[in-house]
BALOBA-1460 file (C-alpha; in Angstrom, 3 decimals):
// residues 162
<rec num="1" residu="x" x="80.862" y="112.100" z="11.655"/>
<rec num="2" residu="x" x="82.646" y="112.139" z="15.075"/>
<rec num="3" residu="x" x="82.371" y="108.602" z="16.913"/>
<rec num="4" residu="x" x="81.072" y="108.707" z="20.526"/>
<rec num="5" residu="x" x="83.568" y="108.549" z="23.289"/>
<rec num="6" residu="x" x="82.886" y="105.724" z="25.760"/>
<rec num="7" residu="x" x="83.633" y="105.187" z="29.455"/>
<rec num="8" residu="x" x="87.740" y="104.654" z="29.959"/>
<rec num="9" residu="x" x="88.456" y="107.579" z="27.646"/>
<rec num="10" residu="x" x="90.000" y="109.870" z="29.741"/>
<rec num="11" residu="x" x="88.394" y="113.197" z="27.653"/>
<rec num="12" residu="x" x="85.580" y="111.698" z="29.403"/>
<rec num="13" residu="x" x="86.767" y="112.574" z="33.343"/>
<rec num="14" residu="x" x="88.393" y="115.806" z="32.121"/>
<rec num="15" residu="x" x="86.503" y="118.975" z="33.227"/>
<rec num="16" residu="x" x="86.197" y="120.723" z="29.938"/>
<rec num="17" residu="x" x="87.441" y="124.247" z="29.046"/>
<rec num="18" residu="x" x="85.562" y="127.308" z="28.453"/>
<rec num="19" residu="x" x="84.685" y="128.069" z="24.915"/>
<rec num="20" residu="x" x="86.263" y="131.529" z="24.126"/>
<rec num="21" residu="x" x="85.766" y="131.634" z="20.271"/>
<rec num="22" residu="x" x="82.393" y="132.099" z="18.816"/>
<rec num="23" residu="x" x="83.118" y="131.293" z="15.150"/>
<rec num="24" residu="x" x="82.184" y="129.522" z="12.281"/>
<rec num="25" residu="x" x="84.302" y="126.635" z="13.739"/>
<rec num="26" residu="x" x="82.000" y="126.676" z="17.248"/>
<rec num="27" residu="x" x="78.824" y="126.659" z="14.488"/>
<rec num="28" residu="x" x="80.322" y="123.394" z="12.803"/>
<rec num="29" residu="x" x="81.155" y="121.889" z="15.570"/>
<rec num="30" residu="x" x="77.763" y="122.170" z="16.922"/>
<rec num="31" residu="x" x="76.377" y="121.025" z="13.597"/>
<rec num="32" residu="x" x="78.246" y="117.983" z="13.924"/>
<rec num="33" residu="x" x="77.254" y="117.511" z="17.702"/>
<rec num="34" residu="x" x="74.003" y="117.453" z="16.444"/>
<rec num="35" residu="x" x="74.158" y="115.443" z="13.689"/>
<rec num="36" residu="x" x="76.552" y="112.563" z="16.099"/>
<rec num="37" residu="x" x="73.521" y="112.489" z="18.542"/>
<rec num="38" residu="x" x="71.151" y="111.687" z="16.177"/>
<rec num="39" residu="x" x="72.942" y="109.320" z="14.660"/>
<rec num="40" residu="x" x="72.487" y="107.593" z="17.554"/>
<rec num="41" residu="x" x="69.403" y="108.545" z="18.727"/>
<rec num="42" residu="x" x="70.340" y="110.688" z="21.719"/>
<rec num="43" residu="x" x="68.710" y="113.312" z="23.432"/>
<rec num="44" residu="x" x="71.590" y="115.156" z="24.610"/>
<rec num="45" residu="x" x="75.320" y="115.373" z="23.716"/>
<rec num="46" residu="x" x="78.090" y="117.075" z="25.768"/>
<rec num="47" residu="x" x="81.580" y="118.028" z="24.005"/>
<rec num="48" residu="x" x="83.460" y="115.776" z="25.914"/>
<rec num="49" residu="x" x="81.513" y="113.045" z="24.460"/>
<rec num="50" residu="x" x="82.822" y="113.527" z="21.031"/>
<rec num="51" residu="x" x="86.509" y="114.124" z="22.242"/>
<rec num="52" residu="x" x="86.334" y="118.053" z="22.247"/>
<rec num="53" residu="x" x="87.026" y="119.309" z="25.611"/>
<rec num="54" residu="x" x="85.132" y="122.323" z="25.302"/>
<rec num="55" residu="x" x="82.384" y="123.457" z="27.889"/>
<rec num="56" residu="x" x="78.712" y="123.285" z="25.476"/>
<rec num="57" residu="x" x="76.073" y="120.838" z="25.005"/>
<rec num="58" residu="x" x="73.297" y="119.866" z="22.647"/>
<rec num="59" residu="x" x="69.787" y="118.815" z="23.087"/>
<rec num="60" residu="x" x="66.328" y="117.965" z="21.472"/>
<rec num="61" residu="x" x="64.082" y="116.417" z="24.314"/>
<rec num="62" residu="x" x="60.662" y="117.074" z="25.388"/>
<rec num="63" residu="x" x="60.175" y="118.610" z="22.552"/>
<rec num="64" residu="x" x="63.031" y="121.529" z="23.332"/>
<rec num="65" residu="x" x="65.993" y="121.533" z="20.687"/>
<rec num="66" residu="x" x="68.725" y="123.809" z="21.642"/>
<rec num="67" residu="x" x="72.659" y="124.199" z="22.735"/>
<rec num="68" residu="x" x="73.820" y="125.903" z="25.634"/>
<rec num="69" residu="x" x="77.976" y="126.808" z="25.937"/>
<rec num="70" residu="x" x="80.055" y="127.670" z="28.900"/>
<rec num="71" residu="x" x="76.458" y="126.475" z="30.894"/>
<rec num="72" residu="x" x="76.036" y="126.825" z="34.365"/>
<rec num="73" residu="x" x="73.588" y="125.187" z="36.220"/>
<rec num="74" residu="x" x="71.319" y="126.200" z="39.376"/>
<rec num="75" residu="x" x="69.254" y="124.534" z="41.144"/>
<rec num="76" residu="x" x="65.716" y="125.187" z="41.428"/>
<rec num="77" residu="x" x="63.530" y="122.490" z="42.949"/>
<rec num="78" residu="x" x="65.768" y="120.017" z="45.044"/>
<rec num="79" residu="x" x="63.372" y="117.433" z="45.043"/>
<rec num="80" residu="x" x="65.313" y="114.719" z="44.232"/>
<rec num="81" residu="x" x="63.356" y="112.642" z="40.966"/>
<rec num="82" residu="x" x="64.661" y="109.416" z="40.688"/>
<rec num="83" residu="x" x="64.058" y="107.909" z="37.178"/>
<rec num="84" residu="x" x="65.692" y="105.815" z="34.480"/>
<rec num="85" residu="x" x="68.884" y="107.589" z="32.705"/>
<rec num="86" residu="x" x="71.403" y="106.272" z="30.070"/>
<rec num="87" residu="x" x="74.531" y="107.793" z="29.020"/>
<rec num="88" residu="x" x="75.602" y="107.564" z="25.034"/>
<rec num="89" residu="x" x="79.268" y="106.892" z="26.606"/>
<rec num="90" residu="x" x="78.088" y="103.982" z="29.153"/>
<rec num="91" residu="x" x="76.880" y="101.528" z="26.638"/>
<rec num="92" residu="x" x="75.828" y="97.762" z="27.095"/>
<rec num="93" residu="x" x="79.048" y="95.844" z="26.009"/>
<rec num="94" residu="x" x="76.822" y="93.068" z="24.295"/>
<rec num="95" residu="x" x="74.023" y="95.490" z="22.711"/>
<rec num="96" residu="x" x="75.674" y="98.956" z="22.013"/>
<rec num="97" residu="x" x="72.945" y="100.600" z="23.134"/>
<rec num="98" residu="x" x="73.154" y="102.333" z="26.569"/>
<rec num="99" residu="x" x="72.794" y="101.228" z="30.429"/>
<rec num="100" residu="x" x="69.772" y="102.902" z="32.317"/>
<rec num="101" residu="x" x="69.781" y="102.934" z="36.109"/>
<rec num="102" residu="x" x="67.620" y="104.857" z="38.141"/>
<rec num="103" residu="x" x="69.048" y="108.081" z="38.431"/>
<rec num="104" residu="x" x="68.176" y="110.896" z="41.405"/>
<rec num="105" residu="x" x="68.282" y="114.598" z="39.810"/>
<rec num="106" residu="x" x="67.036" y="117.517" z="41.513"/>
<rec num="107" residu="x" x="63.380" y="118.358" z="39.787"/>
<rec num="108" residu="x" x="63.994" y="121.759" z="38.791"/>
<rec num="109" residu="x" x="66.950" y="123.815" z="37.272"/>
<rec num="110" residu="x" x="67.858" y="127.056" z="35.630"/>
<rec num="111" residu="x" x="69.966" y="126.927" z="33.241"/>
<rec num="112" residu="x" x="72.456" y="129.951" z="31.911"/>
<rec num="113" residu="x" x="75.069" y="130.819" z="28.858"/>
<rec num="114" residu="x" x="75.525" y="131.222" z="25.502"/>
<rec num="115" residu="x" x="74.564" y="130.695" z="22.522"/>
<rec num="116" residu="x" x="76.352" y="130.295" z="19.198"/>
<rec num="117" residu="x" x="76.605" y="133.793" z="18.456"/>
<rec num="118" residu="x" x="77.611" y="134.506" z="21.757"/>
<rec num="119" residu="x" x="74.350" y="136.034" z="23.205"/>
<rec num="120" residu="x" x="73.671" y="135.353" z="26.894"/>
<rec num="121" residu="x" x="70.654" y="132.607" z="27.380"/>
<rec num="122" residu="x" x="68.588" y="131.724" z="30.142"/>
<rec num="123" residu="x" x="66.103" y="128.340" z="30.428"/>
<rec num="124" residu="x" x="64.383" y="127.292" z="33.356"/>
<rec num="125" residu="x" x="63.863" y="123.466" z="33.220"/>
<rec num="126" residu="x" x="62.057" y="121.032" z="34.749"/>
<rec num="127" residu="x" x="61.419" y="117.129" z="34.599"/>
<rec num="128" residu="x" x="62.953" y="115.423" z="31.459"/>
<rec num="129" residu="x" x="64.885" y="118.432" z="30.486"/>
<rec num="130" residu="x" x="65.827" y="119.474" z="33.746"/>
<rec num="131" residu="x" x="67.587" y="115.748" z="34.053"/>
<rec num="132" residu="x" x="69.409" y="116.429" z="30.670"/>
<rec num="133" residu="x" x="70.720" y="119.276" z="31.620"/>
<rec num="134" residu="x" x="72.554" y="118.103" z="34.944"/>
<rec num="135" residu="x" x="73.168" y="115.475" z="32.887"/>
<rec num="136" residu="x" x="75.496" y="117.208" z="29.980"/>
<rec num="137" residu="x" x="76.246" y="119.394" z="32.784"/>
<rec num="138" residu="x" x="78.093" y="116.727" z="34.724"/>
<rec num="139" residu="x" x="79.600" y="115.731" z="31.412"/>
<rec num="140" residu="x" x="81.567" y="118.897" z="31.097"/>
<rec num="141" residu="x" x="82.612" y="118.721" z="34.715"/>
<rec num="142" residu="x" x="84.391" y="115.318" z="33.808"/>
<rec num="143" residu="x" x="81.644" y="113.184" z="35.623"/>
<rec num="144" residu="x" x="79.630" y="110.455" z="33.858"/>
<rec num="145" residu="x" x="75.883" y="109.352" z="35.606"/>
<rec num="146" residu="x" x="76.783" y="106.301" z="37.094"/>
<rec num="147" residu="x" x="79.058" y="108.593" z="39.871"/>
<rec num="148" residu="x" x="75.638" y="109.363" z="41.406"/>
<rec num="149" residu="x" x="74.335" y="105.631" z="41.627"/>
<rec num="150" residu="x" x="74.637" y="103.704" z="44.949"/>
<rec num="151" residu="x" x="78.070" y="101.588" z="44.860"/>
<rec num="152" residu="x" x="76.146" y="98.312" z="44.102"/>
<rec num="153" residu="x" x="74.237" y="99.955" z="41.291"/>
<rec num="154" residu="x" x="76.913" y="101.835" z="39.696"/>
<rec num="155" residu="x" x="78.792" y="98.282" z="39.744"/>
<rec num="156" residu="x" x="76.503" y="96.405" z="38.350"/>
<rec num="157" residu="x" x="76.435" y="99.084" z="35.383"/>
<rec num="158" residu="x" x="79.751" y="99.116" z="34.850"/>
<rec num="159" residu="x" x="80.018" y="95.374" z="34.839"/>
<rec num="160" residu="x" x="78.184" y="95.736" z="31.384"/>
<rec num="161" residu="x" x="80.159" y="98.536" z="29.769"/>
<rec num="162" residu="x" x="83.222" y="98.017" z="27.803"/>
């Protein structure tokens, strides 16, 4: 089982690399993705968050289980929804479990890319898994949620995290 990366790692600010393989090794390793977010009970996993700086995601939210690689993700709906969101990698130093802040995300998006096998994908998303997705998104772009907070909130976060 891979162990969660948490915020200092520098894998975790990298912008990840595009995933040019689609082999048994990119079906493991999304096997394993899965299996580290549920260890932990997370909705959504991004390579970077398991040390592998490779451009794909994992998710099982709202009912939608699924992986997306070399994602790119459009806007839809700008409307900016401000709700709770945690990050596996920004965890309570004390607790383990991780820091929610309210969050704004845009309330629509449409996501595109690949899946294992290498066959092009295409998921329009909205509320809860439209969040996840910028979300992971961000992840592979080397940015973690608390880089959208207001200063004082994003402090106040970080003052938690290890």
């Amino acid at each position: 089982m891979r162990d969660i990366r948490v915020i200092g790692d520098p894998v975790l600010r990298t912008p990840a690399t595009p995933v040019t393989d689609f082999d048994r090794d990119l079906r493991r390793l999304i096997n394993e993705m899965f299996a580290a977010m549920y260890s932990v009970d997370g909705v959504g996993l991004a390579g970077p968050q398991i040390g592998v700086s490779r451009r794909l995601f994992v998710y099982d939210i709202s009912g939608r289980k699924g992986h997306l690689i070399n994602p790119e993700v459009t806007v839809d709906d700008p409307e900016p929804i401000v709700d709770e969101e945690g990050c596996l990698s920004v965890p309570d130093r004390a607790k383990g479990s991780p820091l929610y802040a309210p969050t704004p995300r845009a309330a629509g998006v449409t996501a595109t890319g690949f899946d294992k096998l290498g066959r092009p994908l295409r998921i329009k998303a909205r509320g809860t898994l439209a969040r996840c997705f910028q979300h992971e998104n961000d992840h592979l772009n080397g940015e973690l949620y608390v880089d959208r907070l207001p200063r004082e909130t994003a402090r106040a976060v970080l003052l938690q995290a290890p």
